[in-house]
C-alpha positions in Angstrom: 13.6 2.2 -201.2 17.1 2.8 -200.8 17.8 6.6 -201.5 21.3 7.2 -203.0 20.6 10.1 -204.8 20.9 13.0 -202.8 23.1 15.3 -204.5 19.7 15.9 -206.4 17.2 16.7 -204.1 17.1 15.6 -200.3 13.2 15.4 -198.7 12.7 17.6 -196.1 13.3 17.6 -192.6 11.1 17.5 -189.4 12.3 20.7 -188.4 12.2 22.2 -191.5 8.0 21.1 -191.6 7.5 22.4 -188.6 9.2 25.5 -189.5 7.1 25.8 -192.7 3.6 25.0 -190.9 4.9 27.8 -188.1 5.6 30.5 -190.6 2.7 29.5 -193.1 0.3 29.7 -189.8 1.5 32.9 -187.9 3.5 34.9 -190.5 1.5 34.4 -193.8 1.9 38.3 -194.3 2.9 39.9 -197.9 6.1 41.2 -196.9 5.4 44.5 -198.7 2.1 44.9 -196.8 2.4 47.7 -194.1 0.0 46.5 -192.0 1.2 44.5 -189.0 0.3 41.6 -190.2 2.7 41.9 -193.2 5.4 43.9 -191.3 5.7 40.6 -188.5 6.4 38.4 -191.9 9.0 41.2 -193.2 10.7 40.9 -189.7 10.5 37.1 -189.8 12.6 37.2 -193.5 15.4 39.8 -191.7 15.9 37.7 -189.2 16.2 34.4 -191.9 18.6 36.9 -194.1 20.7 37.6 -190.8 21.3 33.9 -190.3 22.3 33.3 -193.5 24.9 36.1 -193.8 26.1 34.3 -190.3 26.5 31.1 -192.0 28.5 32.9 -195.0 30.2 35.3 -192.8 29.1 38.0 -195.2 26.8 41.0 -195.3 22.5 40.8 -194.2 22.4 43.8 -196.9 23.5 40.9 -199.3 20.9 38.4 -198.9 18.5 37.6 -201.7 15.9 35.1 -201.9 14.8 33.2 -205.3 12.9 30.4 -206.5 15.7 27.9 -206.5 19.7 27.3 -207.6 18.7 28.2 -211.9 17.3 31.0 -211.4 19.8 32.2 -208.4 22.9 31.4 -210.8 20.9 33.4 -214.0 20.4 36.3 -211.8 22.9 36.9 -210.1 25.0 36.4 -213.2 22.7 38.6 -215.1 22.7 41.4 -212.6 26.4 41.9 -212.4 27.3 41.9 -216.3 24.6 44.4 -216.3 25.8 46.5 -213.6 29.3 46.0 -215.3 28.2 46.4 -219.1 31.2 49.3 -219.8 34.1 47.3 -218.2 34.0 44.6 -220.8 32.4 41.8 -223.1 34.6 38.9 -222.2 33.7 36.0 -219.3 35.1 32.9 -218.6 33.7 29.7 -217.0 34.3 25.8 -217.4 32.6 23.0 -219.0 31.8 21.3 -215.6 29.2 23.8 -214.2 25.3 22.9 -213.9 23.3 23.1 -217.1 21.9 27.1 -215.5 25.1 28.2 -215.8 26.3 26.9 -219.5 22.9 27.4 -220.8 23.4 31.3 -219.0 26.6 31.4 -220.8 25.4 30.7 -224.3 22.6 33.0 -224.1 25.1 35.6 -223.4 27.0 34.6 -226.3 24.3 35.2 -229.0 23.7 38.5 -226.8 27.6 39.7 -228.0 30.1 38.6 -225.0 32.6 36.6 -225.9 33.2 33.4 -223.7 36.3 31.6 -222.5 35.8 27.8 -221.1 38.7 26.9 -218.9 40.0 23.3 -219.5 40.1 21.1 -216.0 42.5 18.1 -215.8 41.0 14.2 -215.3 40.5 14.6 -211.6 38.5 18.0 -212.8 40.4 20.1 -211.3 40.4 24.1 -212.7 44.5 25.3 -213.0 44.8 29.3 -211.6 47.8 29.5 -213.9 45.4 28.3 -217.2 42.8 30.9 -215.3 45.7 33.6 -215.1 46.9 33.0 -218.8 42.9 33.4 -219.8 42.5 36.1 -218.2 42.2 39.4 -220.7 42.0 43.4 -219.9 38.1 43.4 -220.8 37.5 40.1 -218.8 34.5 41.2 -216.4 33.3 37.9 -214.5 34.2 34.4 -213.8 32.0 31.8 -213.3 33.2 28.7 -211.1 31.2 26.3 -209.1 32.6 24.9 -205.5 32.2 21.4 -205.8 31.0 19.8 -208.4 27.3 17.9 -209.0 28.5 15.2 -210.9 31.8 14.5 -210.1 31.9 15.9 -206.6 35.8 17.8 -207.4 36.1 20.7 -205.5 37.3 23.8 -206.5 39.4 26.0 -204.8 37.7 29.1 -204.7 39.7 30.8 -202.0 42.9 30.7 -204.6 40.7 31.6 -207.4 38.8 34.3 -205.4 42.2 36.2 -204.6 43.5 35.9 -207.7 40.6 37.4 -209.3 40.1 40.1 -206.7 43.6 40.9 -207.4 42.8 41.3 -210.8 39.5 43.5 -210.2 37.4 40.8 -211.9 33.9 39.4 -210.7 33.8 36.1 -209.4 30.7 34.3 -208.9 30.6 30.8 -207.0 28.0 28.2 -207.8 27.6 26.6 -203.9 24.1 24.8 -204.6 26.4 21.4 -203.6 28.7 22.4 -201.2 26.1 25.0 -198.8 25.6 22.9 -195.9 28.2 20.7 -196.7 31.9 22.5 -196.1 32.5 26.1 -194.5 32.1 29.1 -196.8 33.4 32.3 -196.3 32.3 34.7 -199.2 35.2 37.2 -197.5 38.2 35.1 -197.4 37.3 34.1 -201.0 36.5 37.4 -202.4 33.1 36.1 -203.7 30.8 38.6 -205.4 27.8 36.5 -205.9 26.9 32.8 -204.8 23.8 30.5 -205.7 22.3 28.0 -203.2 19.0 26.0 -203.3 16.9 24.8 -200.2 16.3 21.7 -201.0 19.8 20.2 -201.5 19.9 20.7 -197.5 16.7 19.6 -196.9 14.4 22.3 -196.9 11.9 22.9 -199.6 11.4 23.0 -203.6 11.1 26.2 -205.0 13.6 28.0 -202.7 16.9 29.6 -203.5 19.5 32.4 -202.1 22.1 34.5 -203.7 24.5 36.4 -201.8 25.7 39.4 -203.4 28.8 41.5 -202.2 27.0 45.0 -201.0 30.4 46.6 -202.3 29.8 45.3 -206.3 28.3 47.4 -208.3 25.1 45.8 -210.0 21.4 46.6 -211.2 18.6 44.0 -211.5 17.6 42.4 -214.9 13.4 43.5 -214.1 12.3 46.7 -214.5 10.4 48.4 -212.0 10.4 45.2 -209.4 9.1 45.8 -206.0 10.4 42.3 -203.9 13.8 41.4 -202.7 14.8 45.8 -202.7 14.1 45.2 -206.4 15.9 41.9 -207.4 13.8 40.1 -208.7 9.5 40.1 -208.6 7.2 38.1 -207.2 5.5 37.6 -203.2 8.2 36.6 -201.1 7.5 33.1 -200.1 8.0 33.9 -196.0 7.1 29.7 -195.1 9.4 28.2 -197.5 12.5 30.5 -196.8 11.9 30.2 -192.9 12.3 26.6 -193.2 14.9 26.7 -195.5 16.8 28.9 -193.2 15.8 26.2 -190.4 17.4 23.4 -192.6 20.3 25.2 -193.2 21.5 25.8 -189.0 20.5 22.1 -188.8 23.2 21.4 -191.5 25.6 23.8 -190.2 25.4 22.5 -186.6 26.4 19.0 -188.3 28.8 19.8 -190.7 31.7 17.9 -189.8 30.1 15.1 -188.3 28.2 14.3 -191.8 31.8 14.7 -193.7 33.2 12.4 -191.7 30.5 9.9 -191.9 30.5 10.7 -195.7 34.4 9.9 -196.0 34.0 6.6 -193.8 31.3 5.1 -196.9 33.1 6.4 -199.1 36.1 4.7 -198.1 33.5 1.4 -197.1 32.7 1.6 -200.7 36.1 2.3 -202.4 36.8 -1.3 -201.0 34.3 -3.1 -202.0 34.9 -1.6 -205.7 38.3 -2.9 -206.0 36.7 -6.4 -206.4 35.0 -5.4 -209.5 38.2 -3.9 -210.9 38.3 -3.0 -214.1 34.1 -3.4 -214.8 33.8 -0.2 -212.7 36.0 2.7 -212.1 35.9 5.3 -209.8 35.7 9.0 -211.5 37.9 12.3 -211.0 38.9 11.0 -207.3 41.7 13.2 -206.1 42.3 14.9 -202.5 40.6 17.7 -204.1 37.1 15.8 -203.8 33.6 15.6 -201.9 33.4 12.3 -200.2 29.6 12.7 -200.4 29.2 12.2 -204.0 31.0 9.8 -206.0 30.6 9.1 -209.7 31.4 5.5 -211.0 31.7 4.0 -214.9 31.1 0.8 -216.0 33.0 -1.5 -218.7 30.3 -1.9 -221.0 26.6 -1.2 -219.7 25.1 2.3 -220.3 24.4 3.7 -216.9 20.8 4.0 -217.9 20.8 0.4 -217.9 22.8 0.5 -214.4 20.0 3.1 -212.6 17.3 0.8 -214.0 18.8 -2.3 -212.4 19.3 -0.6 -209.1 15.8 0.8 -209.2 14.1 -3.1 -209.9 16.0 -3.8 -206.5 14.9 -0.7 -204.7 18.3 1.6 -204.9 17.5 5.0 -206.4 21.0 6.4 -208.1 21.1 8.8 -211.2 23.0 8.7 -214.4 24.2 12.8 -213.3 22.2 16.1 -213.1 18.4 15.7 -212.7 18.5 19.1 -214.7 19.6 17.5 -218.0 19.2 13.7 -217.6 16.4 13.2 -219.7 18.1 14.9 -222.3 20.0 11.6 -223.4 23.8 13.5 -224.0 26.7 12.5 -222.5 27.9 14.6 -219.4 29.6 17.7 -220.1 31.1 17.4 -216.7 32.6 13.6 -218.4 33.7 15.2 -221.5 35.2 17.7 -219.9 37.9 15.6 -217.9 38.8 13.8 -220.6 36.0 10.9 -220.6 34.9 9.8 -224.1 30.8 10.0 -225.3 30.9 5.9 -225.0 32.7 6.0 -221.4 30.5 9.3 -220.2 27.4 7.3 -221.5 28.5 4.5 -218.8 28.2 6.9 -216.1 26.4 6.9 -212.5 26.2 8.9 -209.7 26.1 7.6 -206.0 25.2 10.2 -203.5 25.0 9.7 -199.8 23.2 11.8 -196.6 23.8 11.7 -193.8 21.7 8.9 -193.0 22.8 6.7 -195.9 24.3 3.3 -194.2 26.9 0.7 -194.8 24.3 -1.7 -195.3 23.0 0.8 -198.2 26.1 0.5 -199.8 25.8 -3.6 -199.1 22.5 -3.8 -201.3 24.0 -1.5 -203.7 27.5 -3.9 -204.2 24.9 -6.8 -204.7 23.6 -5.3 -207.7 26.8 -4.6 -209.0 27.8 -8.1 -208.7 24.6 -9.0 -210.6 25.9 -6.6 -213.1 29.3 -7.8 -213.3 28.3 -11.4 -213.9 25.8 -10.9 -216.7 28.5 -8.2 -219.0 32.0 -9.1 -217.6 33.5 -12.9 -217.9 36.6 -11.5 -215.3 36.2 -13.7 -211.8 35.6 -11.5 -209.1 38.4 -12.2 -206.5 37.5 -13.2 -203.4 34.2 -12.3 -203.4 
């Protein structure tokens, strides 16, 4: 099987298992156990929360771990307001973020704040002058991801971050795509809290971070919880965040070779797309985007019908987010730069690792020629 769908999980990596099966052997310890046996695991998880304040170039103090990228975006969002509750009642946020942080958002809503949803242009790009017009003197927190999970547009949060600093107004950054992927420095982009999941990066399900800025006033949403210096309840799960943490310095130390290899297929396939010109168009490309995930729409076939075609052949792609695909609605993230409910119905995404091949991308042209010769009566030129 050709795997195309990365931006939705990745498997994990051999050093990553061995990680796991290290830490689930010799450091199996509860964390909050004072025994030595528990106090070598609660070493073990400072030393995983010092690397990834490293990575970040932030504080160890900030380091949190979760269960995964919904509930890091819920809490850390969730926290702040609450830590924030007499500033102000009104946050702002865009169309395009993942599902955990518009469903977040409306949930809020019913609970009295009032919410502000920043337009984006085609490419989905936010505008800091729109931002700066929206913001208001009770606004308390923005929510804006890096780089988008459909689309792959990048933000840019270092702008965004200084302006909203400036402003003395919360910004939290969604990184689940872009950790691993491109730099992040939560100080040069005045971040107060940031998501990221494990296994986007190729460590395991059910493991999450947020970073929040030691200097930001907040107080958890649980009462009375014990784990995480009172974040959020629960055993800490030492194996799974030791290879997470292992994953993430493997994706670190290969950071710009994988983007260049990502801009190289990406550019392989751009090609090979103008041939099928106009049956399939390439979505929200701009400078401002992630070479590694590239979002295509197609004349007239559903891109259910699309992701079933490549799957008879052996391609895995998605139709967007594995959070909401089986709900059968069109991409907000679509709608949002402009696309109609017909066009964002047409939709599929094409992700890439850094294994993912030109002769990948080969198989997956074939199928689109397949797909161009049984809905579109255009010749192909020169194919």
């Amino acid at each position: 099987m050709i795997y195309l769908d990365y931006a939705a999980t990745t498997p994990m990596s051999k050093e990553a298992i061995d990680a796991y099966i290290h830490a689930s052997t010799n450091y199996f310890g509860n964390t909050s156990s004072l025994h030595n046996i528990g106090t070598d695991a609660d070493e073990l998880l400072t030393l995983c929360r010092q690397t990834f304040a490293s990575l970040l170039n932030g504080e160890e103090e900030g380091i949190y771990f979760t269960s995964g990228g919904t509930e890091s975006n819920y809490l850390a969002i969730q926290s702040l307001l609450k830590g924030q509750k007499n500033r102000g009642n009104h946050i702002i946020t865009t169309k395009l973020e993942h599902a955990s942080i518009l469903n977040t958002f409306a949930q809020l809503e019913d609970e009295g704040y009032v919410v502000s949803y920043l337009p984006v242009n085609e490419k989905g790009l936010v505008s800091l002058e729109e931002l700066k017009r929206t913001l208001q003197k009770d606004t308390v927190l923005v929510a804006i991801q890096h780089i988008n999970h459909e689309l792959g547009t990048i933000q840019p949060i270092e702008q965004i971050g200084k302006l909203l600093h400036d402003q003395h107004v919360l910004f939290h950054c969604d990184c689940v795509q872009s950790f691993g992927k491109v730099n992040i420095d939560v100080k040069s982009a005045y971040i107060d809290s940031l998501s990221v999941s494990s296994h986007k990066v190729h460590g395991p399900k059910g493991v999450g971070m947020i970073y929040m800025n030691p200097s930001v006033h907040w107080q958890p949403i649980y009462k009375s919880a014990t784990h995480e210096r009172g974040f959020r309840p629960g055993t800490v799960n030492v194996p799974g965040i030791a290879a997470f943490t292992v994953a993430s310095e493997t994706a670190y130390k290969s950071l710009s070779n994988a983007h260049e290899h990502y801009k190289k297929l990406k550019e392989y396939l751009a090609a090979k797309l103008q041939l099928f010109q106009p049956f399939i168009q390439v979505v929200a490309d701009s400078s401002h985007h992630f070479p590694g995930i590239i979002g295509l729409t197609f004349a007239n076939v559903q891109g259910q019908y699309v992701m079933l075609q490549c799957n008879r052949y052996g391609i895995a792609v998605s139709t967007g987010s594995a959070c909401h695909v089986s709900q059968q609605h069109p991409s907000e993230s679509l709608l949002a730069i402009g696309q109609t409910a017909e066009q964002a119905k047409n939709f599929i995404r094409i992700s890439f690792s850094p294994d993912t091949t030109t002769t990948d991308l080969d198989h997956l042209v074939n199928v689109f020629h397949s797909l161009h010769t049984e809905f579109f009566t255009a010749e192909i030129k020169e194919w």
